[in-house]
N, C-alpha and C positions, 0 to 999 in steps of 0.2 A: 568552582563554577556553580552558579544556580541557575536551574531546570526547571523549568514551565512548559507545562504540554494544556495544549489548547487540543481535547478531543483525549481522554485516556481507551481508546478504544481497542483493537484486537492489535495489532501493530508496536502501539503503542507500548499497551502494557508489557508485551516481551521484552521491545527494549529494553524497559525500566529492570525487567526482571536480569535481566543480564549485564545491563553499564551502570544501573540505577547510584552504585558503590564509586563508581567515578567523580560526584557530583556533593558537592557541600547540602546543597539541600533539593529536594525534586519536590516538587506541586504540581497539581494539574486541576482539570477540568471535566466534571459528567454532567450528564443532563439529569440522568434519575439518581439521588444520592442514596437510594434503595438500593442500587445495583454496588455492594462496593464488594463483593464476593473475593475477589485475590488480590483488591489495594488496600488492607490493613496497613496500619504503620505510613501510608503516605497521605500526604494532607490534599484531601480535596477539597475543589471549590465548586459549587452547585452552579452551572451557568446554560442556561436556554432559550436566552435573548437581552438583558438586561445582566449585565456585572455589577457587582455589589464593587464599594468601593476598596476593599480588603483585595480585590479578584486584580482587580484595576492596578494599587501598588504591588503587586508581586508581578504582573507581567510588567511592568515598567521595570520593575529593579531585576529581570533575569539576566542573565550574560546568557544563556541560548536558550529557544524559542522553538520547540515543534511542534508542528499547527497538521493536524490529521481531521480537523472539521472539514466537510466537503460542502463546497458554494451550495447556496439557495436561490431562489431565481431571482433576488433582488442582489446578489454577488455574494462576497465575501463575510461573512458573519463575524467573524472576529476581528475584520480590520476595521466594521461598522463600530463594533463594539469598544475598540481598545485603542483607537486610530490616533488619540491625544497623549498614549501614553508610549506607542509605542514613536514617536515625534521625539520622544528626549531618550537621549542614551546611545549608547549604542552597542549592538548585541548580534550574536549570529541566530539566523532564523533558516531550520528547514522546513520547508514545504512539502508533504508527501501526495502529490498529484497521481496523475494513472498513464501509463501509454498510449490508452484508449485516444490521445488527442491526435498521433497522429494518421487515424482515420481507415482505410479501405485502401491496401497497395498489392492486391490479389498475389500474398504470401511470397511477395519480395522483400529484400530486407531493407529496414530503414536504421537510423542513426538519430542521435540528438543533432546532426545538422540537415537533415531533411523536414520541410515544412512542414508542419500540422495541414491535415484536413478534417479538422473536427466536423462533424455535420450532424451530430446527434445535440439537442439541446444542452445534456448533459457535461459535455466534451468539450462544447465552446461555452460555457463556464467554467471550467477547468482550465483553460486556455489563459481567462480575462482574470482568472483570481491569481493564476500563479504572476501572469505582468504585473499585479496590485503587488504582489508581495516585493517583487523584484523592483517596481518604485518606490519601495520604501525607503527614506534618504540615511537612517540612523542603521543600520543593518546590513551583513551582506549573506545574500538569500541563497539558499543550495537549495534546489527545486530536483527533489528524486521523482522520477516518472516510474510508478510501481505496476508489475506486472500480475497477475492472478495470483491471489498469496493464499497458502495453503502452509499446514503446520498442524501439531496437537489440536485433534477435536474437528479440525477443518479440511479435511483432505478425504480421496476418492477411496481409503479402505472403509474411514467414519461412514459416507454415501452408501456403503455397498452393506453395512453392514444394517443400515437403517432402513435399506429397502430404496432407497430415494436417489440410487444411482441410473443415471441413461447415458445408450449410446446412440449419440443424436450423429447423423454423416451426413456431412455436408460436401460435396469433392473440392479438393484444394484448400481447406481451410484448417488454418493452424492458430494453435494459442500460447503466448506467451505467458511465464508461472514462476513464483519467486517460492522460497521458504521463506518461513516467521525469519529466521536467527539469521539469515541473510540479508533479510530487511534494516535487525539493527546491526548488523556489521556496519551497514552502509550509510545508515544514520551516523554512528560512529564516524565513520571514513569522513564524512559532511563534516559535522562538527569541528574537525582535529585540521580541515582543509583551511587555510588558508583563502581566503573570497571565498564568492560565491560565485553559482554556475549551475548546469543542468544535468541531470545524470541519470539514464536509464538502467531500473534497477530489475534486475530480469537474470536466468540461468541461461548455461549455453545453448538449449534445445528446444527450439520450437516444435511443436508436438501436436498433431491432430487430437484433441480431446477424446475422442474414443481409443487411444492406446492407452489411455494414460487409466481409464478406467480397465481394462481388459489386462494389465501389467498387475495392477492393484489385486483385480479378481485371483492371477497365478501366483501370488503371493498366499492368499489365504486361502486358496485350494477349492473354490467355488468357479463354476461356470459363470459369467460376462451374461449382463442383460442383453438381451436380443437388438439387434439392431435397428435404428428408423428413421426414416428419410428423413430428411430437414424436413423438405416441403410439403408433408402431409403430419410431422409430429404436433400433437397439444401442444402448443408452450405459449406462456405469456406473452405477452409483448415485450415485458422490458428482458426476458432471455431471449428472446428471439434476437433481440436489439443488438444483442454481445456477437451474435453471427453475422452479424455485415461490416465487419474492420477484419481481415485476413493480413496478416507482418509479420513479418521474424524483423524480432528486436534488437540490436545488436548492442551488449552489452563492453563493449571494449574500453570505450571511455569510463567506464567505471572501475574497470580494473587496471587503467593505464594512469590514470589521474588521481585516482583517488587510493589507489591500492589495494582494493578491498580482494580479496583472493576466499570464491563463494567455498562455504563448508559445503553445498548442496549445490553441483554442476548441473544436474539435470534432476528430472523428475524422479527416478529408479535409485538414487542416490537419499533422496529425499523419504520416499516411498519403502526404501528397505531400512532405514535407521527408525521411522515411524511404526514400523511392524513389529521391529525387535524391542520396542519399548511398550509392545500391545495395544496400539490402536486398533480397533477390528475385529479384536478378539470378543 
């Protein structure tokens, strides 16, 4: 099988780094071909709005497709861009979307068959790009809805360690959180599936984000930043933004359909294998 990744970005590159030997040949996609820091040895193609024709016949000729660019407000960027080529052939495409679509259900659980209520601009793009994909006539689309992903380099002992960890409290409100390597199990799982479909890709535990930082903390043997209300904390707008969708995501169809059985259940599973490999230190 040949592998085209549209977007070689944090996600991505793990996969590659763990299935990448599955695959006859893997190419992908960056914006800045400055950045090629741990894609040695795989062929990239420079792409930031205009594909080069070389960019153009390699996604034509893939046999699968994983597309980790996220919409711009004119929609989909790469189905703008490659829309002629990906019209001939036919190939399996996953979509790595977010759960963020389905909206604000005040920390009840939802499923991939409970509606979106995307209400952030953001969300209902997300919404309209993963339909675009899933119209695509020559392909059949596996649309993973990704939950907070954390891994090497990106996780709450890194935060703590850089000074740049909070515990922001909000009452009731929980976040759903994936690992890197669970991310590509699940990619894997897509792939290997037969059609296509939608799959929330998430651990079993939804978790108030200040546990997850104060768990972190009793790991490396430091005291937990102090606590602070939502509604009087600094924060940006677009974090603030992440506090008004509260769901426990229910991961079952991922493991029932697709098989995927997570190396990383929950957060402390995650969190203690990330310690013992010296993140934090």
């Amino acid at each position: 099988m040949r592998l085209f990744i549209l977007g070689l970005g944090y996600s991505a590159r793990h996969f590659v780094r763990k299935f990448g030997g599955t695959f006859s040949h893997v190419a992908g996609t960056v914006r800045d071909p400055a950045r090629r820091d741990d894609l040695s040895g795989l062929e990239l193609h420079t792409f930031a709005g205009e594909p080069t024709r070389e960019t153009i016949r390699h996604v034509g000729n893939a046999d699968v497709l994983l597309v980790s660019i996220p919409p711009g407000s004119a929609g989909d960027p790469a189905i703008a861009a490659f829309g002629e080529a990906l019209a001939t052939g036919r190939r399996k495409v996953v979509y790595l979307s977010t759960i963020g679509v389905y909206g604000d259900h005040a920390g009840g659980w939802v499923d991939e068959s409970t509606p979106p209520q995307a209400t952030l601009d953001r969300t209902r793009l997300r919404l309209m790009t993963e339909q675009a994909w899933c119209d695509t006539r020559h392909g059949d689309a596996a649309i993973l809805r990704l939950a907070g992903i954390y891994g090497p380099g990106r996780n709450a002992l890194a935060t703590l360690r850089s000074g740049s960890a909070r515990r922001i409290i909000k009452p009731g409100q929980v976040f759903n959180r994936i690992h890197v390597d669970d991310i590509a199990n699940a990619i894997m799982a897509a792939i290997r599936h037969q059609g296509g479909g939608t799959w929330n890709v998430c651990d079993d535990e939804p978790t108030p984000p200040q546990d997850v930082i104060t768990y972190a903390a009793g790991l490396m043997g430091i005291a937990p930043p102090p606590e602070e209300a939502f509604e009087t904390a600094e924060m940006s707008a677009m974090a603030r933004s992440f506090y008004s969708g509260s769901a426990r995501v229910s991961n079952a169809r991922l493991k029932n359909e697709l098989g995927v059985t997570l190396d990383y259940p929950t957060y402390r599973h995650g969190l203690d294998a990330l310690w013992r490999a010296g993140e934090g230190r």
